[in-house]
N, C-alpha and C positions, 0 to 999 in steps of 0.2 A: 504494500500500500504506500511506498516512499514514493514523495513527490519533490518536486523545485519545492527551497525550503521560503522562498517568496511566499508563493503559493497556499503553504502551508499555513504560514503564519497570518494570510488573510483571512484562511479561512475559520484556524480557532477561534473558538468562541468559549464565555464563563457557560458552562451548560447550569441551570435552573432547576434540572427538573429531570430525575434517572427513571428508568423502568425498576430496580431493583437488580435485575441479574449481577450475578457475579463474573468479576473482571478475569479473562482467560489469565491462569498464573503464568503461561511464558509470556505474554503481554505484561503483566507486572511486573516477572521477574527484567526485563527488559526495562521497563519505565527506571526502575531503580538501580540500573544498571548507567542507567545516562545520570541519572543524579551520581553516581559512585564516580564516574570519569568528570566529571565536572570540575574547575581548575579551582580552587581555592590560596587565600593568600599564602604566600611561603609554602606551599600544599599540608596544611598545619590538618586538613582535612575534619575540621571541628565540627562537621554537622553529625545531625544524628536522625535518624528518620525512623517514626514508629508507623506499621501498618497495623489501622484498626479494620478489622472486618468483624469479628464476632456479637455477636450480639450485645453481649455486656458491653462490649467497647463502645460499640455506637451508640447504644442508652447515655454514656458517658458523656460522649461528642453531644448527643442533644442536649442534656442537661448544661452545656456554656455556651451552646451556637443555635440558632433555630435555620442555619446557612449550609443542613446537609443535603437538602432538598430527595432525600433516598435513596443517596448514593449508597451502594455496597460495601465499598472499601474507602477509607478515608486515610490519605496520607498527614501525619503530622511533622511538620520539619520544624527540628529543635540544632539550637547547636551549643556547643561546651564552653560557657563564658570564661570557663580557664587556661583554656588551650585557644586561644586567641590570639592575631600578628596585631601590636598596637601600631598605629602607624604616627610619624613624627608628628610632635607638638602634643602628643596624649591626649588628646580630643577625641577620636574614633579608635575603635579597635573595627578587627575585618569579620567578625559574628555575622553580623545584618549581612552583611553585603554578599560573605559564601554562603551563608544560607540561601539567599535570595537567588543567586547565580544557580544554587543545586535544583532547588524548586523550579526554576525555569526551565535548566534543562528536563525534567521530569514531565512536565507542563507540555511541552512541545514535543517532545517521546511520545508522551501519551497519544497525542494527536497524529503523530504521524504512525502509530499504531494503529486507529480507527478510535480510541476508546476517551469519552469526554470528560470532559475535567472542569473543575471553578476554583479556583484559588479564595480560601475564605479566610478574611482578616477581622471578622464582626464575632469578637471574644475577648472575653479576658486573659492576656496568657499565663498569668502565674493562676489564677483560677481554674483555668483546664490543665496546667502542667499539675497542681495538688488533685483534683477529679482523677487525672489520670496516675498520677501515682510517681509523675516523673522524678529523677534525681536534683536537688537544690542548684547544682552547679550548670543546669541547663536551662534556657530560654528557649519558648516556641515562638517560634516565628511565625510562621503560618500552619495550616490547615491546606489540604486538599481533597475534595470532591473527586472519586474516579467512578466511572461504570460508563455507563450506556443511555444516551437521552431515550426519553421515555418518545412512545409515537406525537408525532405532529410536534414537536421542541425545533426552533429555529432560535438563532440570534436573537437582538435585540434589535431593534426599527433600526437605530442609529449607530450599529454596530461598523457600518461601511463608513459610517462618517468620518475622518480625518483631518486635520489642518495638514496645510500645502507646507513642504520643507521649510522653504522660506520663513514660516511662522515660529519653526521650533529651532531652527539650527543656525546659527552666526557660524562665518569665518571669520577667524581672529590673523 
């Protein structure tokens, strides 16, 4: 099902709304295989990714998100606030930012898989990191929605919408 990753990337979309099935495991084990190869700072490779499918787990996922929409499988990306590259002037560390790169690549696997996905940031994360049982030295970043749009699921109206380059991008 690989396409031009143009292509691709036009057409993912947050899916809303699963049928329930469950996500083929070589399709998963693959999604979280592009999150594993994902470049992280100094390759300190701090994330950590929890796959909730079972039923207790996702009771859990509902109990901080109303944003599962009846997805099957929900990927949680956390990463190890100790094992972190600070970067000069001690202002940031690179947590956020390879989590975010892992999740992305995950995001776009999934999609070039066939299998849909929504990235869901509408939680508390130390509230679902204690729900779920996680370790103190980790922050969850996001949530992910995987399975299969349920029938009749399309985009959103203004999913094609875009501002022209010009609008977002200066040369310096």
């Amino acid at each position: 099902m690989s396409c031009n990753f143009l292509d691709l990337a036009k057409k993912r979309y947050s899916c809303k709304k699963f049928d329930g099935s469950r996500v083929d495991r070589e399709q998963l084990v693959s999604i979280l295989e592009a999150g594993r190869l994902a470049p992280t700072a100094k390759n300190f490779q701090e994330q950590r990714i929890y796959v909730v499918e079972s039923a207790e787990g996702l009771a859990k996922i509902d109990q901080v998100t109303p944003c599962r929409y009846g997805a099957s499988t929900v990927l949680v990306v956390a990463f190890d606030k100790e094992n972190v590259f600070t970067y000069p002037g001690e202002q940031r560390d690179s947590g956020v930012e390879d989590a975010s790169i892992v999740a992305t690549h995950m995001i776009l696997a999934a999609a070039d898989a066939g299998v849909d996905s929504c990235w869901i940031n509408f939680f508390d994360p130390a509230a679902a990191a204690k729900e779920l049982g996680l370790p103190e030295n980790e922050e969850i970043l996001m949530m992910m929605d995987l399975g299969y749009a349920a029938e009749g699921v399309k985009p959103l109206v203004n999913h094609d919408s875009r501002k022209e380059l010009s609008e977002t991008v200066s040369y310096l």
